[in-house]
N, C-alpha and C positions, 0 to 999 in steps of 0.2 A: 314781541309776542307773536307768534308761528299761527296760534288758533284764534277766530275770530269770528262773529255772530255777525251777519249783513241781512238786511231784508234783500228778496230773490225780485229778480225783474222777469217781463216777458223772455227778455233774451237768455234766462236759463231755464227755459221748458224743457230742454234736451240732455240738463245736466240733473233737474228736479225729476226725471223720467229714470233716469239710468239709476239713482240713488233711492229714490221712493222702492224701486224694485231690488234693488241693493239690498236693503236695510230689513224690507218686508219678510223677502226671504232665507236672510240671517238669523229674524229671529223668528219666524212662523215656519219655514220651507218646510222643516222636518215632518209636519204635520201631516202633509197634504201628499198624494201622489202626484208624479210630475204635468201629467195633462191639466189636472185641477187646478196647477199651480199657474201652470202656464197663462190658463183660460183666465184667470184674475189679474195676475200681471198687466194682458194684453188689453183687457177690458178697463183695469183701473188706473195707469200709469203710462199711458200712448202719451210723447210730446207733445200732440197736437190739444189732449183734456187736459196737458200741464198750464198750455201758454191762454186756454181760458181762464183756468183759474187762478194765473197771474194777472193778466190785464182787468181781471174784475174788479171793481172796487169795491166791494163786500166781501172778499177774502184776502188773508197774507198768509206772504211764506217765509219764513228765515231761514236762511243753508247755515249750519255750522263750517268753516273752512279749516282745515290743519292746512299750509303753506299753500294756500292756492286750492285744494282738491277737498270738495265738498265729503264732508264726514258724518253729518249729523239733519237734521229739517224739523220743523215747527210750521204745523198750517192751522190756521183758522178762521172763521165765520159766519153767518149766519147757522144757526141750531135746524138742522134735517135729522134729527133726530125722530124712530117713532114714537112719541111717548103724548099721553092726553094734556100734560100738562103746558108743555110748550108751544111760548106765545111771542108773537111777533118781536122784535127786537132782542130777543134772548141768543147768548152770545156759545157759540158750540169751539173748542179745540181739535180740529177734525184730524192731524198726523204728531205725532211727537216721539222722532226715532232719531238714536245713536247708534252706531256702526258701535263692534262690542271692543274692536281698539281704541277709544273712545269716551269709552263708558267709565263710570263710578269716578270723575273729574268734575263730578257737578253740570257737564256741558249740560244733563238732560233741563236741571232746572234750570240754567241761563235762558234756555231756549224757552221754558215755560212761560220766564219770567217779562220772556221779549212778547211772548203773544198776550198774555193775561193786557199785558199795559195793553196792548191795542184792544183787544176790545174791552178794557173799561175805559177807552180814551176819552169818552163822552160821559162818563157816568158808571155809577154802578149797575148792573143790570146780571141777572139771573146766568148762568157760564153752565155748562153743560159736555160731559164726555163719555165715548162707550170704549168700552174695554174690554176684551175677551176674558172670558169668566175664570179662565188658569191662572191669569198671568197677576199673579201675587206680588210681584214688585209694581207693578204698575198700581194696582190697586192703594197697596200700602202708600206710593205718590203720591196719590189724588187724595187720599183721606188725610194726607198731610197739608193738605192746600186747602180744604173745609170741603171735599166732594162725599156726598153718600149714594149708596147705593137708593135708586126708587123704579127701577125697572128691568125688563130684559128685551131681549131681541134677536132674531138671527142673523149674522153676516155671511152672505153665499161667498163661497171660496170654491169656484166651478161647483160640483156636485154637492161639495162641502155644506152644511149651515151648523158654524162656529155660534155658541151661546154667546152672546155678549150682554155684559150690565150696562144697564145708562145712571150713568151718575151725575148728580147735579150738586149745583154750590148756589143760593139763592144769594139776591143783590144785596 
């Protein structure tokens, strides 16, 4: 088998940095004018905010791999979400992107399937995700996994502020 599901270490900050922005931009770029795009890029994806959020042990990352070269990512942990509801120990899904050579192979839910286990690895507990308010396949995902809509929010994309729902799936 060529494709294969790894949890990510410190030492692919550089390769989780070039794919996060990969991936973001395949499927949002179109959106955004290129300065805006940039300014989100630079601010959300620098190696340097990869390899803390590898080394933390409050979040994970899984790279999907085809022959070696990262195609796919899964991040999650702690719920930073804004919404009144969310309460300590509640478990958030914060990236879940496939390159679109890639796509509709099931990789997306392998990858779901590898973060969900970690954070109910202790238990059940309350799982939470936002989603831009377009993106209707992702939606129809999550509502297949028991997530409902219970709020909104904005995500800045440089000048941008993208609607996004927060959807949750209680414990």
């Amino acid at each position: 088998m060529t494709v294969r599901i790894r949890r990510a270490t410190v030492d692919d900050a550089a390769t989780l940095s070039s794919l996060a922005a990969r991936t973001f931009t395949e499927t949002f770029g179109h959106l955004y004018l290129p300065e805006d795009l940039a300014s989100f890029l630079a601010d959300a994806y620098p190696p340097e905010k990869q390899a803390v959020i590898l080394g933390h042990p409050d979040y994970a990352v899984w790279l999907l791999e085809d022959k070696g070269e990262a195609v796919g990512h899964a991040a999650a942990g702690p719920c930073g979400l804004p919404h009144a509801d969310v309460q300590r120990g509640d478990g958030e899904l914060k990236r879940l992107y496939v390159l679109a050579s890639h796509q509709n192979g099931g990789w997306g839910g392998r990858l779901f399937d590898e973060a969900e286990r970690w954070l109910l690895r202790d238990g059940p507990r309350t799982l939470w995700v936002g989603v831009w308010s377009e993106n209707l396949g992702a939606q129809r995902f999550y509502a297949r996994h028991g997530f409902a809509k219970v709020g909104t929010y904005e995500f800045p994309v440089g000048r941008v502020r993208d609607l996004e729902f927060i959807l949750r799936r209680p414990a």
